[in-house]
N, C-alpha and C positions, 0 to 999 in steps of 0.2 A: 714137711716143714723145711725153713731155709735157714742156713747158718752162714754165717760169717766166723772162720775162724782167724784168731789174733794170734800174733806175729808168735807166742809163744806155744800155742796150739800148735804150728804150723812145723817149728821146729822140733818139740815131741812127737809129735805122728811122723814126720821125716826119719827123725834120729833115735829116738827111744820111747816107742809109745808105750812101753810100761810106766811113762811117767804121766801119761794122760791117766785124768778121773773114771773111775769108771762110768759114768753120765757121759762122756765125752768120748769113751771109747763107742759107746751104744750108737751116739750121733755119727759116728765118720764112719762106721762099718755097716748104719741102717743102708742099702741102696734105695730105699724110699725119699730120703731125706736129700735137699740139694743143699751142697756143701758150697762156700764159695771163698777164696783169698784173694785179699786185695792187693793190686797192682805195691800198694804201699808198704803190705810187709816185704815184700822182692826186692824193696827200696831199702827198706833197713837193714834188711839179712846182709846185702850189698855193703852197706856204709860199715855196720858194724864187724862185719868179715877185715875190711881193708883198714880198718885203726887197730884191728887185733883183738877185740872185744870180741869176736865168736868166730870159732872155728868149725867151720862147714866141709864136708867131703866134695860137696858139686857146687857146678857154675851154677847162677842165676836160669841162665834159658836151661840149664838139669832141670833144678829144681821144678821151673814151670812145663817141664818135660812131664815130669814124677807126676805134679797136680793136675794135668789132663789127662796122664793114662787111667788114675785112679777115680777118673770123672768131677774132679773138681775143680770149680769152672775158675777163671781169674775174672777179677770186677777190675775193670778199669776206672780210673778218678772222673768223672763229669763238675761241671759248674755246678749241679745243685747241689753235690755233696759237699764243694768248698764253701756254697753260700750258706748254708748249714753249721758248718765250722762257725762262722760269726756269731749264730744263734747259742751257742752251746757255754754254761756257765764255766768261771775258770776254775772247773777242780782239777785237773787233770794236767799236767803239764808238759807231759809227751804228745809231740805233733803227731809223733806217726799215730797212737792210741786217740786220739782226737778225732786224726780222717778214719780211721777204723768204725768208732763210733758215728762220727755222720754219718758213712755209707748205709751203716744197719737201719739208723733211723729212717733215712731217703729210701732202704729198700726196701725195710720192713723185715731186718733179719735178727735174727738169734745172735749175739757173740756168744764163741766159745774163748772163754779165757781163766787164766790161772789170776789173774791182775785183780786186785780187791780194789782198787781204787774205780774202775768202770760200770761195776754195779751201782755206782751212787750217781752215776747220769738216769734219768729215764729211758732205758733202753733196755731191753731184754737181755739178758746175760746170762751163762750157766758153765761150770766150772764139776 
């Protein structure tokens, strides 16, 4: 199967994956399963790091150091998944949770997320 883990997954499994679900520990340690992050949580970790909203041990290129040696790939942003964004109804009011969700729909993947609010898009979710 393929996942897309969200920006909070991402940071459990880096820094304390005793706080991932068990469903979510099962996903990131199956090696069957291709795990994927998007370019846009790197984006957040980033912004949110430098206003002081989260404190991170590593850089950016770390972290996407950490996510290829563990074989999880980074998805970069394409136009379909922005033209996507357009499509998508306004429940959700985080941009970066927005492009997270287009990518899954465009690629056909799993979110992994803690976020109760992204299960009410039609997209596959699991927590």
């Amino acid at each position: 199967m393929k996942y897309i883990l969200d920006t909070n997954a991402l940071i459990f499994y880096l820094y304390s994956p005793e706080q991932l679900s068990e469903a979510a520990l099962d996903i990131v340690y199956n090696e069957q399963n291709q795990i994927y992050v998007s370019i846009v949580s790197l984006w957040e970790i980033a912004i949110k790091s430098s206003i002081g909203k989260l404190e991170i041990k590593n850089s950016i290129e770390e972290i996407a150091g950490i996510c290829l040696k563990y074989k999880i790939e980074l998805l970069a942003i394409n136009p379909l998944h922005l033209d996507q964004i357009a499509n998508l109804p306004h429940i959700h009011g985080d941009p970066f949770d927005r492009l997270i969700i287009s990518q899954a729909l465009v690629e056909n993947l799993t979110i992994v997320t803690r976020d109760s609010i992204i299960p009410k898009y039609s997209v596959d979710a699991i927590w």
